[in-house]
C-alpha positions in Angstrom: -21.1 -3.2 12.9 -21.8 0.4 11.1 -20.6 2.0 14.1 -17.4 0.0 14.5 -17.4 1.1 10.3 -17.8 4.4 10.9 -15.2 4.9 13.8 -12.2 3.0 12.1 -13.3 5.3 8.7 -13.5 8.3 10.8 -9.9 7.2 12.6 -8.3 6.5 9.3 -9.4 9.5 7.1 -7.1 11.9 7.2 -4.2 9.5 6.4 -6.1 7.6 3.6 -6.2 11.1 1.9 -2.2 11.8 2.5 -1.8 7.7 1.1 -3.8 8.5 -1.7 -2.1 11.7 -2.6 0.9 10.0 -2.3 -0.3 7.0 -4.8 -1.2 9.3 -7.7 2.0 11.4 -7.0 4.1 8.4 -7.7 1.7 7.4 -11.1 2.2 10.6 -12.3 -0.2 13.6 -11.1 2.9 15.6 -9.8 2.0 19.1 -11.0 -0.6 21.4 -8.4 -4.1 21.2 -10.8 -4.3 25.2 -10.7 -0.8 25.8 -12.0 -0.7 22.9 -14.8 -4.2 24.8 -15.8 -3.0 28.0 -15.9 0.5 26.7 -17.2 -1.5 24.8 -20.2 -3.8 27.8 -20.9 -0.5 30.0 -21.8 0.7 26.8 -23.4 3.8 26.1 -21.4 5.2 22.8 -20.4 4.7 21.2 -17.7 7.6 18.3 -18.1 7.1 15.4 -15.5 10.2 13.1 -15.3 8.9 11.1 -12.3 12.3 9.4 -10.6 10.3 8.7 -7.4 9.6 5.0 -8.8 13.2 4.1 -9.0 13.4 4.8 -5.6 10.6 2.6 -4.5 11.7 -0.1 -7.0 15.3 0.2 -5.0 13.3 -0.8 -2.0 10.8 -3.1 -2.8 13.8 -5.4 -4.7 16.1 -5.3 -2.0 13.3 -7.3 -0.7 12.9 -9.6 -3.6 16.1 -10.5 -3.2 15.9 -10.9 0.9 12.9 -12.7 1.2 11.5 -13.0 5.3 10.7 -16.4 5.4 8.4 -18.4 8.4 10.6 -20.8 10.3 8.7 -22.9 12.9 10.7 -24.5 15.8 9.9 -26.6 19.3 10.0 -24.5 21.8 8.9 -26.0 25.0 8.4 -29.9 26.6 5.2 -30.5 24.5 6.4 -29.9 21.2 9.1 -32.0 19.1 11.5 -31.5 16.2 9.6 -34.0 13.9 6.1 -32.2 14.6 7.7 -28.5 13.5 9.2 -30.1 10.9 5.6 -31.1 9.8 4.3 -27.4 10.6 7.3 -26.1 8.2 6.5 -28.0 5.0 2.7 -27.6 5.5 3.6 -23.8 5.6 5.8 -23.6 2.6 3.1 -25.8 0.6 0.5 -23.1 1.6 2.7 -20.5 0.4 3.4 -22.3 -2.7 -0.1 -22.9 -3.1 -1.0 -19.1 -2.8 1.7 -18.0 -5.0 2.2 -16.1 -1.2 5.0 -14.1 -3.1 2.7 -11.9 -4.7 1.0 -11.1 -1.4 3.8 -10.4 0.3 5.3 -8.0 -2.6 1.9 -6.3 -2.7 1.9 -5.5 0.7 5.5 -4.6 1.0 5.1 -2.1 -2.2 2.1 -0.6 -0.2 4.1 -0.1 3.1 7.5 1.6 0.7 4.8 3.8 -1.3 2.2 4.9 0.5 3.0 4.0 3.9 0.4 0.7 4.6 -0.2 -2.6 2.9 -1.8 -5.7 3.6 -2.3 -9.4 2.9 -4.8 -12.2 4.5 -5.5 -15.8 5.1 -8.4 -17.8 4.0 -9.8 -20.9 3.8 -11.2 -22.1 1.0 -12.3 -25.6 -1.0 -10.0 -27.5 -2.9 -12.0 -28.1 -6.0 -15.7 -27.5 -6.2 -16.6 -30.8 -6.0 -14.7 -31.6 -2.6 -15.1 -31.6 0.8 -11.5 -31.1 1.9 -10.6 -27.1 2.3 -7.0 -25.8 2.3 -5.2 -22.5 3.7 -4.6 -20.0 1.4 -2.3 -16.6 1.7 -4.2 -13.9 -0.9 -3.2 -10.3 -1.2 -5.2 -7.7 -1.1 -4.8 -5.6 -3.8 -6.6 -2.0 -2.5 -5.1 -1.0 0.4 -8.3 1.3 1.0 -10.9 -1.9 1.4 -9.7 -3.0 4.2 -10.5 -1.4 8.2 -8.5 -2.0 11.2 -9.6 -1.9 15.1 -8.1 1.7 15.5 -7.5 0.9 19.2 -4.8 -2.1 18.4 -1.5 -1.2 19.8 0.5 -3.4 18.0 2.4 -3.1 14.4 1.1 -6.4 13.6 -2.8 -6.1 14.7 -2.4 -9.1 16.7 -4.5 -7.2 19.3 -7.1 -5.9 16.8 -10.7 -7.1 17.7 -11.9 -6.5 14.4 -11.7 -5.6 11.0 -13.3 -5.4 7.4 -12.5 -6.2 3.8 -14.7 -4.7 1.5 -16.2 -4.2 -2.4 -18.3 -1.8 -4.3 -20.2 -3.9 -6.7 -22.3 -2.5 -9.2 -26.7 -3.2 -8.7 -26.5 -5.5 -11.4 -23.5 -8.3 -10.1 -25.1 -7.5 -6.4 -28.2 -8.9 -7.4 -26.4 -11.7 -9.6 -24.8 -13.2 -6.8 -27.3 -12.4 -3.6 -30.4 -11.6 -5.3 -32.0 -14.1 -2.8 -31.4 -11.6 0.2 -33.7 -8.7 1.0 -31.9 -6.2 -0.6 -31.4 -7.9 -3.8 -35.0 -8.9 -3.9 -36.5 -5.4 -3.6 -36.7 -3.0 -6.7 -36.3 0.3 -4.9 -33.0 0.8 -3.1 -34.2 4.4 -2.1 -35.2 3.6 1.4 -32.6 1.5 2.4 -30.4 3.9 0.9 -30.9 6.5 3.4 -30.7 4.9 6.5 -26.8 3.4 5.3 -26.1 6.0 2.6 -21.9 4.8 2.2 -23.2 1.5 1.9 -26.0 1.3 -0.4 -26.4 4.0 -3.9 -28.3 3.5 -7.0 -24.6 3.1 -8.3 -23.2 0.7 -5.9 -23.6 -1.9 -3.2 -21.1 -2.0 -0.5 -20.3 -5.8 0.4 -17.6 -6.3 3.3 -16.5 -9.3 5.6 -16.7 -8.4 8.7 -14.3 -10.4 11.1 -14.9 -9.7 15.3 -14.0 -11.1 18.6 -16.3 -12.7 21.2 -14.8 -13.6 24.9 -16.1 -16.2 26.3 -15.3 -16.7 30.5 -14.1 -20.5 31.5 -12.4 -21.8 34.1 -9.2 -24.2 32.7 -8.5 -27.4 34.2 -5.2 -28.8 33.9 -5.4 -32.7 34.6 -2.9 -34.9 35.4 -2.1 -36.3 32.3 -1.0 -32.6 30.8 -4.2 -32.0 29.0 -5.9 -28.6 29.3 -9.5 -28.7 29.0 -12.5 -26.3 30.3 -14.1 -27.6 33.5 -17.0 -27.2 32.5 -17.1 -30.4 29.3 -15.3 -32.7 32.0 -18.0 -35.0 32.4 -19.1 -36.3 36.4 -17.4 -39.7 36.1 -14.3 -38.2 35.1 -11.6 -39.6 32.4 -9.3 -42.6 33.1 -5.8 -42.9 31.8 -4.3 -45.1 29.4 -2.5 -46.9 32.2 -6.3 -47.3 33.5 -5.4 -44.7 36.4 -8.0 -41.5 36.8 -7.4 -38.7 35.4 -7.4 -35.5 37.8 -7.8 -31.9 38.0 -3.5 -30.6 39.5 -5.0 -27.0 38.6 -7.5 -24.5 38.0 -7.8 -21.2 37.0 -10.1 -18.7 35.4 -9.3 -17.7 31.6 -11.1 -15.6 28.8 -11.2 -17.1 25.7 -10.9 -15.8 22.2 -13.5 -16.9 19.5 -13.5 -15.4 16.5 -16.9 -14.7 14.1 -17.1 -13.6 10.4 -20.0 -12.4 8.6 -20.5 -10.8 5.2 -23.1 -7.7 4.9 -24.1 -5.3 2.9 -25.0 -2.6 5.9 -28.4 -3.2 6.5 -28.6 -7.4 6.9 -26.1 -10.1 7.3 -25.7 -12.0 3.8 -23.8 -15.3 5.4 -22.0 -15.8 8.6 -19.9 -18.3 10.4 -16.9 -19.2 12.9 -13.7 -18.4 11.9 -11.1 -21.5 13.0 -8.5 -19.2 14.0 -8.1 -17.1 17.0 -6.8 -14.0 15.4 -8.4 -12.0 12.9 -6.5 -13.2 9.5 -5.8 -9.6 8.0 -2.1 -8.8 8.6 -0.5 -5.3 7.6 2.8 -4.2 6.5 3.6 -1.0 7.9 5.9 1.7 6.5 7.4 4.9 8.7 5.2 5.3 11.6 4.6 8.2 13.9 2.4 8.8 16.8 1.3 12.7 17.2 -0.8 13.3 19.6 -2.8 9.9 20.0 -2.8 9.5 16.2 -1.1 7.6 14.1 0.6 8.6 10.8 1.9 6.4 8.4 4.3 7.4 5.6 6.8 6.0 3.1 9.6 7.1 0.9 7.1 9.0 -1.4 5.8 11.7 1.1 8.7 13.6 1.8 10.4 13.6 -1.7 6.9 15.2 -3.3 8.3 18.6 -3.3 11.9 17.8 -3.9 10.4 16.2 -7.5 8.2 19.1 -8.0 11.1 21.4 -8.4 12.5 18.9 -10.5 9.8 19.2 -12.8 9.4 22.6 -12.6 12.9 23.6 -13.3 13.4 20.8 -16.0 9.8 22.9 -17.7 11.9 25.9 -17.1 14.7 24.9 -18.9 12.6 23.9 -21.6 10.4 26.9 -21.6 13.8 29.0 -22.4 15.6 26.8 -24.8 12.7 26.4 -27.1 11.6 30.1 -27.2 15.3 31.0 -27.5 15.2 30.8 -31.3 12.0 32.6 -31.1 13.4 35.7 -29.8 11.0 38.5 -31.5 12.0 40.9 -34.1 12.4 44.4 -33.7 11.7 47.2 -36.2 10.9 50.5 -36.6 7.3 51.4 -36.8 6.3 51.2 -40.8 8.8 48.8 -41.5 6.2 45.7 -41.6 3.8 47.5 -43.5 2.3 45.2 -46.5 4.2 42.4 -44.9 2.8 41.6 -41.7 1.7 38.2 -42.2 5.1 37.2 -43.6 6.1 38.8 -40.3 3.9 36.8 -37.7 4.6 33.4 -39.2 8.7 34.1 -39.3 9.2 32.0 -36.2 6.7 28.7 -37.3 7.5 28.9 -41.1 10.7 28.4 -42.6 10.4 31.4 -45.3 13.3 31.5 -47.7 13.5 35.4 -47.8 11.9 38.0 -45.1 11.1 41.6 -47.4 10.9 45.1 -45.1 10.3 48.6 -45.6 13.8 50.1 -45.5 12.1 53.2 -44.2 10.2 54.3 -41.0 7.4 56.2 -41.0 8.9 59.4 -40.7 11.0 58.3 -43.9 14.0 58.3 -42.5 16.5 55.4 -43.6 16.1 52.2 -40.8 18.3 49.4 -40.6 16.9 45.8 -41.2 14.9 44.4 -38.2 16.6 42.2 -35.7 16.3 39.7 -33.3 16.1 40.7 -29.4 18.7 38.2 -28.6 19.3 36.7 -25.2 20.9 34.4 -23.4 18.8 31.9 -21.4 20.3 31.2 -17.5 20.7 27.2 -18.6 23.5 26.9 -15.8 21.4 28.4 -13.2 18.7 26.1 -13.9 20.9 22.7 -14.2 22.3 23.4 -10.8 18.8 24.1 -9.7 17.8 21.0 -10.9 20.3 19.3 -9.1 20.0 20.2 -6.1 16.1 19.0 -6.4 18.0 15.6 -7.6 19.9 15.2 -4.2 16.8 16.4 -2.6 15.2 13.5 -3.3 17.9 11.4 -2.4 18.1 13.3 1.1 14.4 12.7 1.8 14.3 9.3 0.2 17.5 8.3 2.5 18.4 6.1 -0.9 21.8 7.8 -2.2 24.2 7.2 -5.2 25.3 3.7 -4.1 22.1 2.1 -3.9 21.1 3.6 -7.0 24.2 2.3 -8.9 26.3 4.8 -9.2 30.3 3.9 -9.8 32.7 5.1 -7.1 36.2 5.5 -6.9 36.7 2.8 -4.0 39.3 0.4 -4.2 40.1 -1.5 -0.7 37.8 -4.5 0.2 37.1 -2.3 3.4 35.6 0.8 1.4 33.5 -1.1 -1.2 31.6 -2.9 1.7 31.3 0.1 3.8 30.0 1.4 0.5 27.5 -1.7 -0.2 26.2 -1.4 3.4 25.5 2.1 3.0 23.1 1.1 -0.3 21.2 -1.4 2.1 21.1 0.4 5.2 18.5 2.7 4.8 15.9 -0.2 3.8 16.2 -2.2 6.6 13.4 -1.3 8.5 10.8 -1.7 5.5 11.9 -5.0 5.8 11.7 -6.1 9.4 8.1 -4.4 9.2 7.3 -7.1 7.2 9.5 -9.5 8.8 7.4 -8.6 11.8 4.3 -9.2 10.5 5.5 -12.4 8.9 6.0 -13.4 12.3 2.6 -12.9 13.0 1.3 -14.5 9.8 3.3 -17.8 10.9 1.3 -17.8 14.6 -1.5 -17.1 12.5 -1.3 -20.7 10.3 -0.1 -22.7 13.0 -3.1 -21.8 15.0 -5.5 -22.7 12.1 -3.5 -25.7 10.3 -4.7 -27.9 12.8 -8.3 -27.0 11.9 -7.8 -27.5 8.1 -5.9 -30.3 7.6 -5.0 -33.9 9.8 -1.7 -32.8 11.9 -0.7 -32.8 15.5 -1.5 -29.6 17.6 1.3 -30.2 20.2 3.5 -27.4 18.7 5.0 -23.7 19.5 6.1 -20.8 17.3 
């Protein structure tokens, strides 16, 4: 389990940096930490006007208002309207149950920020005092707890044979809620501590579910009835019919089977453990752009590539403020001697509004001197608002999201043009949402495979 850890950590560590970069670019952090020091130190601005979350919001509503939805139909002899019908309103009660919306948005704004989100199904107890248990679509708020199988090939993980989803709790909650187990029962952590240093600190306990694949080798039999069951449980008598006939074997053939197992640990011993119903491990991502260089995989979304373009924004919006404010402040300049008795009136003339400045009117060489004046200048301002928007359309370049998604009038007037126009505003978002489209598709397979499990319905159904 540590080494399967360790390898999807090791996989993943370069782009959780870039994804975390990106995350506190779009809260805020957008200036370099060496510049806004040495920027502060001189006490000059360092403006931020972040426009980078307009453009996610642009995205991530265009999917609000185009919700992917499951649809569950009969595909095939063995299935039937009526039963998929069934299927369908079990599946929107789960998702009303969930409040599934939240999940899905929280994944979505994951894949348009930083690149990656996820949500996941679990099972869980209807009240505490029942037996019954119900399917339930959470999100999963921190992209960073969860670990995929770095070897699955598909967008959806459909093929991943395991994952995590995991917590840093604090000693004191650790031992509140598992102080029966080994760890929580022992007053040093120090020893344990350096055999699985990234899972145990005097600061923190690392607690992850841990979801895996077994294969199991049977040989199907396919009786004559339709049924498919494993040789091996068909007893020696055999099965008879309704009609009172036997039951044969038509067909045989060899098959590796799927389980799947779920444990939660702490790194150093397993603190519960049990079968999952399902046969795919229920963590589904929502991918943004994605790139394969080299055998890895890079994942990306609109905030990556307009970082620089809203750098110079900032930097040239601090420029322009830098020169109008100290414009006023031009410094005087006098002859030397001319100050003389009056130099503190002097210093404070550009943060004190002094009703009458007094000078020498001679130099020091006693020559006659003209009152001092301002070095006057006039700051580039049109230089810099051009600058600054050109760092504007940058970021609409990079972003791909241009003045008609952002709601910009136009001069359009024929039906033709304002569609043309509307499609342009939607176009560039369509593949955040068939990402999630796609692994909505996946979450449906998902629920249909475990529904039977959880709750009294027929299995005879396809997705």
């Amino acid at each position: 389990m540590r080494e399967r850890f360790d390898l999807a950590s090791e996989a993943e560590r370069e782009g959780r940096i870039e994804e975390l970069d990106d995350l506190k670019f779009l809260s805020g952090d957008q200036w370099p930490a060496e510049i806004k020091m040495a920027r502060e130190l001189e006490r000059r601005p360092c403006s931020i006007i972040n426009r980078l979350p307009q453009f996610r919001r642009q995205v991530t509503n265009d999917q609000r208002q185009n919700r992917p939805s499951i649809k569950v139909s009969p595909v095939d002899d063995k299935a039937d309207i009526e039963t998929a019908k069934i299927y369908q309103g079990l599946i929107r009660h789960i998702e009303y149950n969930s409040n599934a919306d939240v999940a899905y948005d929280t994944a979505f704004e994951g894949a348009a920020g930083p690149g990656l989100g996820y949500f996941r199904v679990i099972t869980d107890y209807c009240d505490p005092a029942s037996f019954d248990q119900e399917i339930l679509i959470k999100r999963i708020r921190n992209r960073f707890a969860v670990y995929m199988d770095p070897n699955a090939q598909e967008p959806d993980a459909s093929d991943a044979n395991w994952g995590f989803v995991h917590e840093d709790m604090s000693p004191d909650d650790y031992r509140a809620e598992f102080g029966e187990s080994k760890l929580g029962s022992m007053a040093d952590w120090s020893s344990v501590g350096d055999t699985a240093p990234e899972w145990i600190s005097d600061k923190h306990v690392r607690v992850a579910e841990y979801f895996y694949k077994t294969f199991k080798k049977v040989t199907l039999a396919q009786m004559s009835d339709g049924t498919i069951l494993d040789k091996s449980k068909i007893p020696p008598q055999g099965f008879v019919g309704e009609d009172g006939q036997p039951v044969t074997i038509e067909r045989e053939r060899e098959a590796t089977l799927p389980a799947i197992k779920w444990c939660k640990t702490n790194g150093i011993e397993i603190l519960e453990e049990t079968d999952w119903l399902g046969k795919w491990i229920p963590i589904v991502p929502v991918l943004g752009d994605e790139l394969d260089i080299d055998g890895k995989r890079i994942l990306s979304g609109i905030i990556r590539h307009a970082k620089d373009p809203q750098r110079m924004y900032n930097y040239w919006n601090s420029a322009a403020v830098e020169m109008t404010a100290l414009a006023p402040k031009a410094p005087y300049v006098g002859a030397a001697g001319q100050f003389a008795g009056f130099e503190d009136m002097w210093k404070s003339a550009n943060t004190k509004n002094h009703a009458y400045l007094e000078y020498n009117p001679k130099g020091l060489n006693g020559q006659a001197m003209p009152p001092p004046q301002r070095q006057t200048y006039e700051p580039a301002i049109q230089a810099i608002t051009q600058q600054m928007m050109q760092s504007a359309d940058d970021m609409k370049a990079t972003t791909g999201i241009y003045d008609a998604s952002l709601g910009a009038r136009s001069n359009e007037n024929s039906g033709v043009a304002i569609q043309r126009r509307n499609l342009q505003a939607q176009t560039n978002n369509f593949h955040y949402i068939d990402n999630l489209s796609r692994a909505m598709r996946h979450l449906g397979r998902i629920l249909v495979d475990l529904i039977p499990h959880v709750y009294d319905t027929p299995r005879a159904v396809r997705t």
